[in-house]
N, C-alpha and C positions, 0 to 999 in steps of 0.2 A: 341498652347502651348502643348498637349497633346501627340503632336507627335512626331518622332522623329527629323525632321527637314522640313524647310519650305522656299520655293524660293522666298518669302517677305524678310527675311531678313538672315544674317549670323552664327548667334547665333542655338546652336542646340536646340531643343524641348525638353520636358522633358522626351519623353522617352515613355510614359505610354502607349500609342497605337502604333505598330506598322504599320509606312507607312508615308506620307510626305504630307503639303500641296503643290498644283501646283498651277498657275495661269490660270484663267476662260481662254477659246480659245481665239486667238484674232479675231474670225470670230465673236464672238457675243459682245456685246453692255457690257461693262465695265466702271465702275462698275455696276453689274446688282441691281439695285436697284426699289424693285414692290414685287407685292405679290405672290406667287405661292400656290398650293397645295403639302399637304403633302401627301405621299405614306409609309403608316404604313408597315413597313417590319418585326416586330414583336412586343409583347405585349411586354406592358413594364409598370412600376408604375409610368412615370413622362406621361406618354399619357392615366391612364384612365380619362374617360369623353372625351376622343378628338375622332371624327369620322375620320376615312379614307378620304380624302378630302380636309379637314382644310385648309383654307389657311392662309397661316402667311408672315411677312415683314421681305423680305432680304436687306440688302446693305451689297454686297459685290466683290470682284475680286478673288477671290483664295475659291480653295475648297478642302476639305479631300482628300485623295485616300491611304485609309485605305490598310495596305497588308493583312489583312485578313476583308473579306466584312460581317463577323457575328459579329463583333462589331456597323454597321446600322443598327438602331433603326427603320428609317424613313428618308427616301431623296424625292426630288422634281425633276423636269424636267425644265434646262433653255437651251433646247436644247443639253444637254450634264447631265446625271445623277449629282445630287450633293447632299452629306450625309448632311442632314439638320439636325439628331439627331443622336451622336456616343453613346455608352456605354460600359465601360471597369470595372470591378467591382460595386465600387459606383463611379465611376469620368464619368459623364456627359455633353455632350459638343451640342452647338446647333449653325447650320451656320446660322441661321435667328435670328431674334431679338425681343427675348419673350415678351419685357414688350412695347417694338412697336405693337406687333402682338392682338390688343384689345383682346377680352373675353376666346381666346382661346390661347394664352398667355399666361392669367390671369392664368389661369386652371393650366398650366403648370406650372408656378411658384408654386402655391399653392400645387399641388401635390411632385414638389422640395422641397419646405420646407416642410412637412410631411415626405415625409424619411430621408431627413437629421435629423431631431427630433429625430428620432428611436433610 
């Protein structure tokens, strides 16, 4: 939704990041759905307390491809890079699935709602 448009469907994105979702290759296993490691690509306040590594729970077919790559937070490797954590001011966006992803998840939500409070 963040972005400007998306090969899932016809409707345009809202805009906020530029660049578009694509669909995952069809060389690899779709929906990918499993857990991978995160690859911290810079600090941020919804990843403290999360170590480089983390692994968290995706299910998904299409992935970011941001036109400017300093909006990735943090992506993982399903044979093909994929932005698992955007960031564009305060709008936040996560290709895995935080409150699937147990304790470190948790963290991540919790650190969400602590800045949204602010």
């Amino acid at each position: 939704m963040f972005f400007d448009k998306s090969q899932e469907g016809k409707e345009k994105g809202l805009g906020i990041i530029d660049g578009d979702v694509i669909v995952l290759p069809d060389t690899l296993k779709v929906p990918h759905m499993g857990w991978n490691a995160l690859e911290i690509k810079q600090k941020n306040k919804i990843l403290e307390g999360v170590e480089n590594g983390s692994w968290v729970y995706f299910v998904h077919s299409y992935r970011a491809n941001p036109a400017i790559p300093d909006v990735i937070v943090a992506e993982s490797d399903y044979d093909v890079k994929v932005p698992a954590i955007v960031q564009k001011d305060n709008f936040f966006g996560t290709q895995f699935h935080p409150e699937k992803s147990g304790d470190v998840g948790a963290l991540m939500l919790k650190n969400f709602l602590r800045e949204c409070s602010k």
